[in-house]
SEMARNU-888514 format. One record per residue (C-alpha): residue number from 1; residue in one letter; x, y, z. Coordinates in Angstrom, 3 decimals. Layout:
+-----+--------+----------+----------+----------+
| num | residu |        x |        y |        z |
+-----+--------+----------+----------+----------+
| NUM |      A |        X |        Y |        Z |
...
+-----+--------+----------+----------+----------+
REM end
This chain:
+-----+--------+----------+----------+----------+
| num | residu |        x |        y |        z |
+-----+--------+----------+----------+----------+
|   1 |      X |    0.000 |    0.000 |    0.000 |
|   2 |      X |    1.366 |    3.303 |   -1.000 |
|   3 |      X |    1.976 |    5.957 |    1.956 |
|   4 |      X |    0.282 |    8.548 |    0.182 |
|   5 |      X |   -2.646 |    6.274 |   -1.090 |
|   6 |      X |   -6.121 |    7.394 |    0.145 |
|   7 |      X |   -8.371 |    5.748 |   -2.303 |
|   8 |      X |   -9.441 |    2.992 |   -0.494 |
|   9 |      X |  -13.127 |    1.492 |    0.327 |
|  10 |      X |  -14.361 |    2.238 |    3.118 |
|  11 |      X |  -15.335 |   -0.629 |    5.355 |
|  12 |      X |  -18.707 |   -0.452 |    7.372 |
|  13 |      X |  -19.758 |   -3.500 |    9.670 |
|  14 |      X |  -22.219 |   -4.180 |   12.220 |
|  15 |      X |  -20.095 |   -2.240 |   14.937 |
|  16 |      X |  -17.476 |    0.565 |   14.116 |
|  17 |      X |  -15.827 |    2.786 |   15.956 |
|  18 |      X |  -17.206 |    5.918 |   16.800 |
|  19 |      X |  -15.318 |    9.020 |   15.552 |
|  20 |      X |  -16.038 |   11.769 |   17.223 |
|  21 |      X |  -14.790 |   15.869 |   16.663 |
|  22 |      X |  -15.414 |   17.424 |   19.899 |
|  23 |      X |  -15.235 |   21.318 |   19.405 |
|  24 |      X |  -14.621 |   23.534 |   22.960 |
|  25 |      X |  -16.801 |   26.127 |   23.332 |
|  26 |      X |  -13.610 |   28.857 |   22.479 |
|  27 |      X |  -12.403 |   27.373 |   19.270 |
|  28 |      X |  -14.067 |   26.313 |   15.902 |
|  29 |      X |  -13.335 |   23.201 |   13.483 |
|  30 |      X |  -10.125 |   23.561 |   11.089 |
|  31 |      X |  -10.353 |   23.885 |    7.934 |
|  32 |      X |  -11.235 |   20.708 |    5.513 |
|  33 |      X |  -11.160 |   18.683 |    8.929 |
|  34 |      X |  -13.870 |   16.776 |    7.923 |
|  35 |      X |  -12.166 |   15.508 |    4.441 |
|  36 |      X |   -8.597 |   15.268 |    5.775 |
|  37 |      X |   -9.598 |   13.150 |    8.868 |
|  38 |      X |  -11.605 |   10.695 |    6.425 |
|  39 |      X |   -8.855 |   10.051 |    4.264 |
|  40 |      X |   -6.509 |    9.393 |    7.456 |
|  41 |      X |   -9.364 |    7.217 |    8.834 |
|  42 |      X |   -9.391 |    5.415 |    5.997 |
|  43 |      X |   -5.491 |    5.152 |    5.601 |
|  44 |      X |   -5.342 |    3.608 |    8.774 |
|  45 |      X |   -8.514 |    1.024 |    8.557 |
|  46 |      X |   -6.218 |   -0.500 |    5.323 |
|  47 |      X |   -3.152 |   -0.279 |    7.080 |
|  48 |      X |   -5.044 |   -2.463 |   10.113 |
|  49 |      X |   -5.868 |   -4.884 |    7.339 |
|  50 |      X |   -2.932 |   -5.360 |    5.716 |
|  51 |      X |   -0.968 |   -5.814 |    9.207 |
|  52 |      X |   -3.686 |   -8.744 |   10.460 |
|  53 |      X |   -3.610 |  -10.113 |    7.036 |
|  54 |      X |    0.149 |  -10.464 |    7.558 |
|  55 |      X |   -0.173 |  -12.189 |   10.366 |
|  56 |      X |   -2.294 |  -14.912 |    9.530 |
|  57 |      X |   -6.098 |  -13.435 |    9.849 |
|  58 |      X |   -7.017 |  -12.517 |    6.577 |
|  59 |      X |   -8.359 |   -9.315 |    5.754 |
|  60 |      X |   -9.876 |   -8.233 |    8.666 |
|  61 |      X |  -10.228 |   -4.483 |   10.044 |
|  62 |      X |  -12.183 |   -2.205 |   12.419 |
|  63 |      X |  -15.458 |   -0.830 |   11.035 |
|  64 |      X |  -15.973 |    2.739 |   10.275 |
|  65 |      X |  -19.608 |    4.273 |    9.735 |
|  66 |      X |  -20.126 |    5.823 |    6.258 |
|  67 |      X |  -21.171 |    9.234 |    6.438 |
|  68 |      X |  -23.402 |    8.133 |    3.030 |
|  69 |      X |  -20.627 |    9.614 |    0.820 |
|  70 |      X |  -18.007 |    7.342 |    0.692 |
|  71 |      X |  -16.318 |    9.404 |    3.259 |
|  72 |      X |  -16.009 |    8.319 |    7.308 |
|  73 |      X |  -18.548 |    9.804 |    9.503 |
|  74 |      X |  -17.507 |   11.917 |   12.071 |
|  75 |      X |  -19.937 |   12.888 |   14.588 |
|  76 |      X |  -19.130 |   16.737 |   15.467 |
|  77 |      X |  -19.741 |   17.776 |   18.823 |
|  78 |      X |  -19.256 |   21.476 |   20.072 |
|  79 |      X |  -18.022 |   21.165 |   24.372 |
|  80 |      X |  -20.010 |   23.487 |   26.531 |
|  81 |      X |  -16.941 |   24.644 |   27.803 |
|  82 |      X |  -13.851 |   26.675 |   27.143 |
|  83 |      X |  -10.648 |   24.479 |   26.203 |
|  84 |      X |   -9.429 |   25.509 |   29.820 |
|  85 |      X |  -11.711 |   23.247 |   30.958 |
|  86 |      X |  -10.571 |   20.242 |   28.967 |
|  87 |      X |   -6.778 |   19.965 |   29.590 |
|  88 |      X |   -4.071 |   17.501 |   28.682 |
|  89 |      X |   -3.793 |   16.053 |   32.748 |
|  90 |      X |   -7.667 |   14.829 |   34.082 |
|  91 |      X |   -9.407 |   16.725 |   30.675 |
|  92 |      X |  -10.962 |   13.369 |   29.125 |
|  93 |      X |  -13.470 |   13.014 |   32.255 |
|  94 |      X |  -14.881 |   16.054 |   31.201 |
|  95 |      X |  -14.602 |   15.155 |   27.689 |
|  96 |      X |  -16.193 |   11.910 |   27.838 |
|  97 |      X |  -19.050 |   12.927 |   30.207 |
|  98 |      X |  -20.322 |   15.480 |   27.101 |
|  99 |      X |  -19.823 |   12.651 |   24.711 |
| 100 |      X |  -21.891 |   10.378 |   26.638 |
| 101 |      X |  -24.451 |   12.869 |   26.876 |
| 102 |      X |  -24.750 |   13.418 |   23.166 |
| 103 |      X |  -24.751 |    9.320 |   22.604 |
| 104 |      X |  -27.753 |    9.041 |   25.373 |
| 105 |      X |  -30.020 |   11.571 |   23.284 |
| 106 |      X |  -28.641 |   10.121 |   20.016 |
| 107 |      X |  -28.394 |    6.347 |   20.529 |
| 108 |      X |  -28.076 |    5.342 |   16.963 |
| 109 |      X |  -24.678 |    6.851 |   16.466 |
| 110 |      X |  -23.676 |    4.907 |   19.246 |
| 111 |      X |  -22.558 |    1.730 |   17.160 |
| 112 |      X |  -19.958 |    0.127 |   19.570 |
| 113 |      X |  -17.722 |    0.193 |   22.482 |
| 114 |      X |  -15.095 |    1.907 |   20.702 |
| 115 |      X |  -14.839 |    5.689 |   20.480 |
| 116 |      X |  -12.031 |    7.767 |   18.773 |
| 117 |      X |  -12.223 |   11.464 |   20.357 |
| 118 |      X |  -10.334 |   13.610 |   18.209 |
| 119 |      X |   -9.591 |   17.438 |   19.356 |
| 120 |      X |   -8.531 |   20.594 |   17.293 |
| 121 |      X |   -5.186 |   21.595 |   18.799 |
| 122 |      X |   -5.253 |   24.477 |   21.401 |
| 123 |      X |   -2.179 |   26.627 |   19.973 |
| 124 |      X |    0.538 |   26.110 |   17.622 |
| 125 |      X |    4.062 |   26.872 |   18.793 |
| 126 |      X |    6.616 |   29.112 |   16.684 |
| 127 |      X |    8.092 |   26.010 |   15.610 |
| 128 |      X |    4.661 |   24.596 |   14.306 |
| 129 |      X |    3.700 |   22.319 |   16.613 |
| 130 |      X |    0.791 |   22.042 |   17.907 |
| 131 |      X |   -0.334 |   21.727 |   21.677 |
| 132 |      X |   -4.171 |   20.565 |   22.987 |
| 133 |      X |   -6.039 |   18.768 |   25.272 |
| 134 |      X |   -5.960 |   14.683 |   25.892 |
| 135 |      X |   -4.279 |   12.810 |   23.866 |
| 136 |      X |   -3.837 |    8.751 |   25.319 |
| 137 |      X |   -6.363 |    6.492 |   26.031 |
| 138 |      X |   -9.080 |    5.473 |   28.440 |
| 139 |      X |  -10.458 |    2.072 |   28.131 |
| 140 |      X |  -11.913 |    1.332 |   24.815 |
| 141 |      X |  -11.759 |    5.373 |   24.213 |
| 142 |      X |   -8.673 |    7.188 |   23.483 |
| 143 |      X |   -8.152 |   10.871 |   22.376 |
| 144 |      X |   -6.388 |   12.426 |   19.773 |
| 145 |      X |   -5.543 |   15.872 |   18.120 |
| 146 |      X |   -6.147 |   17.904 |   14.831 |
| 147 |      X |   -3.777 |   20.303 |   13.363 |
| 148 |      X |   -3.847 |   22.523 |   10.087 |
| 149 |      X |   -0.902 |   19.821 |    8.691 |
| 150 |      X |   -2.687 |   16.910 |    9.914 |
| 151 |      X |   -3.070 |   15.650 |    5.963 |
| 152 |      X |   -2.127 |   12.366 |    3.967 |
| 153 |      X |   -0.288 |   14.541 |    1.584 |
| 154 |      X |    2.520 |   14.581 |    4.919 |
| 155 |      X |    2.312 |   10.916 |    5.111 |
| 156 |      X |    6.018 |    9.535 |    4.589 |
| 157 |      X |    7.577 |   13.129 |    4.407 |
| 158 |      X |   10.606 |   13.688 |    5.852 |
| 159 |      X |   11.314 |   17.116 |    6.360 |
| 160 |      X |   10.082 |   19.234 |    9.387 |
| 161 |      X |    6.255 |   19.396 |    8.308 |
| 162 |      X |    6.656 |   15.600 |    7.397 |
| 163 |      X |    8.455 |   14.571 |   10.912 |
| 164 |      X |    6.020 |   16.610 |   13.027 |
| 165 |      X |    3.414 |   14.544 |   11.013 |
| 166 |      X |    4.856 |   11.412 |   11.413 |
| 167 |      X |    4.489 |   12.155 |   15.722 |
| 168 |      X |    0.825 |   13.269 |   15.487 |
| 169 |      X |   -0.894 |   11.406 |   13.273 |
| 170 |      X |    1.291 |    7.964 |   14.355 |
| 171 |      X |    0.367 |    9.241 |   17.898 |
| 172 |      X |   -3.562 |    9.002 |   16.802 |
| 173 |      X |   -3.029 |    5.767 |   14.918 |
| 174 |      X |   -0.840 |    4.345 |   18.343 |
| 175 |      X |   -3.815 |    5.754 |   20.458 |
| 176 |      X |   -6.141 |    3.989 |   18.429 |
| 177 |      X |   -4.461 |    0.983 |   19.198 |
| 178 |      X |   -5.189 |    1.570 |   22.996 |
| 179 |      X |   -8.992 |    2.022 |   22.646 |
| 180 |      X |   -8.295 |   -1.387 |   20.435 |
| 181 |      X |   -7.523 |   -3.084 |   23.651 |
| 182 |      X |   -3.436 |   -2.985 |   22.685 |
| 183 |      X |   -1.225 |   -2.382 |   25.462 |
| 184 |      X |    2.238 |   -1.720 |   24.925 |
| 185 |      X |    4.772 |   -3.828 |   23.935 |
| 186 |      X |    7.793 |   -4.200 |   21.996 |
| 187 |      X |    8.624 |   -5.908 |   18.806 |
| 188 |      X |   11.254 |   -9.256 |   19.256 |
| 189 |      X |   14.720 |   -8.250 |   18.722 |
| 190 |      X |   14.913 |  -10.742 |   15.788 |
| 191 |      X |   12.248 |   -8.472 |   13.712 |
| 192 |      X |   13.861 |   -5.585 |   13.839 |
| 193 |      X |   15.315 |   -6.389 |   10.550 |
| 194 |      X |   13.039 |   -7.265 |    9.090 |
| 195 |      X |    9.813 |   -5.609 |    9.660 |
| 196 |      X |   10.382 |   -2.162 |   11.440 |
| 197 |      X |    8.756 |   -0.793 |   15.106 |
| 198 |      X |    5.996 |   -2.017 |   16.461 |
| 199 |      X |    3.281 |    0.260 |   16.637 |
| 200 |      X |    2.329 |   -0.239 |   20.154 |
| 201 |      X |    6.315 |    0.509 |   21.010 |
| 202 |      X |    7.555 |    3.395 |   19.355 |
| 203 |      X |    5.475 |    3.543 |   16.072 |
| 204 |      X |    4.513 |    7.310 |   16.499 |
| 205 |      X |    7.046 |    8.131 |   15.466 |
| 206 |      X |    7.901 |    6.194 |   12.551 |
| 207 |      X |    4.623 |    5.202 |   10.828 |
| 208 |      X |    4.888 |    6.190 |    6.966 |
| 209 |      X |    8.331 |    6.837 |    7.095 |
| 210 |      X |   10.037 |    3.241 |    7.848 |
| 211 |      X |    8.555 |    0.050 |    8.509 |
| 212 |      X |    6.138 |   -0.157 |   11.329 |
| 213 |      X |    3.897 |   -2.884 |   11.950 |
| 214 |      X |    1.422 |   -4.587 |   14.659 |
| 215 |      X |    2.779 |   -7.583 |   16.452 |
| 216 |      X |    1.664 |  -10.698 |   16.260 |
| 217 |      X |    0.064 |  -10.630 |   20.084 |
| 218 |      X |   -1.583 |   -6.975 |   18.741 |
| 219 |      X |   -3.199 |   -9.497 |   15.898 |
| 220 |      X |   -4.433 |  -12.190 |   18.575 |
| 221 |      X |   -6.211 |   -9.360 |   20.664 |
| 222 |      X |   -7.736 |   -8.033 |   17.562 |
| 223 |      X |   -8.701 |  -10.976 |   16.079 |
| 224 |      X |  -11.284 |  -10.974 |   18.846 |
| 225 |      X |  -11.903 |   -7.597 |   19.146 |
| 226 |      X |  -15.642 |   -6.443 |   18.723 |
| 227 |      X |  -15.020 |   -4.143 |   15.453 |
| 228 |      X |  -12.851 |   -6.539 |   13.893 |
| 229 |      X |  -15.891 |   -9.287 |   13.632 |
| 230 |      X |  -18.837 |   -8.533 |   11.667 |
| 231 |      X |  -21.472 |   -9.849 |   13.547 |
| 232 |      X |  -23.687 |   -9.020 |   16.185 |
| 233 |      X |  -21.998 |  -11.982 |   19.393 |
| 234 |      X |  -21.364 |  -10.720 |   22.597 |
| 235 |      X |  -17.973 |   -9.060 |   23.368 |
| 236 |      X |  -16.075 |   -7.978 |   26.379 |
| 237 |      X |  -18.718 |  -10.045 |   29.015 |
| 238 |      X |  -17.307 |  -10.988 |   32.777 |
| 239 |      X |  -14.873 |  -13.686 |   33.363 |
| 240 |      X |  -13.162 |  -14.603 |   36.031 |
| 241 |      X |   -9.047 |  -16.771 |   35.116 |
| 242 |      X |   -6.296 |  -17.212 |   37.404 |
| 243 |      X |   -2.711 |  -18.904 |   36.741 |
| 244 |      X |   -2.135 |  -21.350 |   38.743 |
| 245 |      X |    1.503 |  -23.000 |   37.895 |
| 246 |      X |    4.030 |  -20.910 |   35.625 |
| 247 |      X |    7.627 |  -21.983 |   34.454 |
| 248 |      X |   10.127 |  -20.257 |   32.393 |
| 249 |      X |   13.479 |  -21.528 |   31.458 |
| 250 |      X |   16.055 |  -21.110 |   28.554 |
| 251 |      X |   16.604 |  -22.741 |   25.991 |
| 252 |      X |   20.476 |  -22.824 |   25.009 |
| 253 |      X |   19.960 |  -25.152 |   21.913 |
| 254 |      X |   17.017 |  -23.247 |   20.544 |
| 255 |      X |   18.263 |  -19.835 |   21.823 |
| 256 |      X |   14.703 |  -19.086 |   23.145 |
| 257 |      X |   13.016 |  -18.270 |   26.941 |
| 258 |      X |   10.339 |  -21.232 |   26.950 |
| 259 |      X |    7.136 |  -20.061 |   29.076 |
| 260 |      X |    4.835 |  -23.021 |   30.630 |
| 261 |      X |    1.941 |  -23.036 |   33.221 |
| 262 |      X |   -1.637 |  -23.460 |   33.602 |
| 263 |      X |   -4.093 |  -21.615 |   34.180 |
| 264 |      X |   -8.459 |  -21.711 |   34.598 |
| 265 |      X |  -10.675 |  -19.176 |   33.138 |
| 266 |      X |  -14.451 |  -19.452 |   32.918 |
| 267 |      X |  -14.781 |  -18.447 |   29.620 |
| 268 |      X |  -13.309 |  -20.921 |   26.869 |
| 269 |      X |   -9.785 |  -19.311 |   25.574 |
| 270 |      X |   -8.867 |  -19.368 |   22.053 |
| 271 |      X |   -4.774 |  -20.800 |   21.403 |
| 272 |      X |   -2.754 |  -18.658 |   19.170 |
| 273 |      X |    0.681 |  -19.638 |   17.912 |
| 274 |      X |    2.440 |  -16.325 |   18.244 |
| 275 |      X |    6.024 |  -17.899 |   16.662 |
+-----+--------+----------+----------+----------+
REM end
């Protein structure tokens, strides 16, 4: 897939996330935001599919709601307060309790348990980069930032614009991955090679610039993930696992740290080969 490409379809399932623009009451929506977020959106939904088709899934991706133009619909909400009251540190609670309030008197654009919260940055430094509110995530919702640059035409560039790029809209894409259920982690040693930084490491900094990629434990968790299946099951229910016995040792003549155990869980677990 070509860095700059933004042509592809876009792929709408029973659930998909929920992109949200949430607009304090002191500032307005940037310019084109509406068009140059889609074609990210997009971007990233093949870029998902590519990476779990790599790893042994097939084509699967998250959902994303059409906006019934072959563009991604994002649900624009304007914040009842100034963006004082929505900072970086403890500004999501606020954030989230507005959102909910919209999705309570709107219910149908409610379509899953995953929300993307993007926010149009606060100031932009004499340097050009931008500052805002949240940006990590909470849970199945995570928070990002929009910025007059924030446009695929950046995507692989490699010159100030293009590097300060590369940080904000890998941040959003690594975000993403949080409200995806993805924790952190690191790719093995062995792939560095070979296939880049892992997103959920350090990928924020290098996606569309030099290989970055999903891992293949990112893959497992999204392989079961709510908007990666299109169907209507039940996701994310109670269950209650402990591990009972755990061994590790290493292996000289394989070169490898061998992990054993057992565990109990009262759901039934699905067995991955992650090798």
């Amino acid at each position: 897939m070509s860095v700059h490409d933004s042509t592809a379809e876009i792929i709408t399932q029973t659930r998909n996330v929920n992109i949200v623009y949430f607009v304090p009451s002191d500032l307005d929506t940037l310019v084109g935001y509406q068009k140059r977020l889609s074609d990210l959106l997009l971007w990233t939904q093949e870029w998902y599919k590519q990476e779990m088709n790599r790893n042994g899934y097939g084509y699967k991706t998250f959902g994303l709601a059409n906006d019934g133009s072959d563009g991604v619909k994002i649900i624009t909400i304007r914040g009842s307060l100034p963006k004082s009251g929505y900072p970086y540190s403890g500004g999501s609670g606020a954030v989230a309790s507005e959102v909910n309030a919209y999705f309570a008197a709107h219910p149908a654009d409610n379509t899953s348990d995953h929300t993307l919260i993007i926010i149009p940055r606060y100031s932009i430094g004499a340097n050009g980069t931008p500052s805002g509110g949240p940006f990590y995530g909470t849970g199945r919702w995570c928070y990002a930032l929009d910025y007059e640059e924030m446009d695929i035409q950046n995507l692989g560039k490699t010159d100030a614009v293009g590097n300060r790029f590369s940080v904000w809209f890998g941040g959003m894409v690594h975000e993403l991955g949080h409200g995806l259920n993805l924790p952190h982690n690191r790719q093995k040693v062995s792939e560095d090679a070979t296939l880049g930084m892992a997103l959920m490491w350090a990928g924020n900094g290098t996606l569309g610039k030099s290989p970055t990629f999903l891992t293949a434990v990112d893959a497992a968790i999204l392989n079961t993930n709510q908007v990666f299946n299109n169907n209507s099951n039940t996701y994310y229910g109670s269950v209650t696992s402990s591990i009972n016995k755990i061994h590790a040792s290493y292996s000289s003549a394989q070169s490898s740290i061998i992990v054993s155990g057992k565990f109990t869980s009262t759901e039934q677990c699905n067995e991955y080969s992650l090798f």
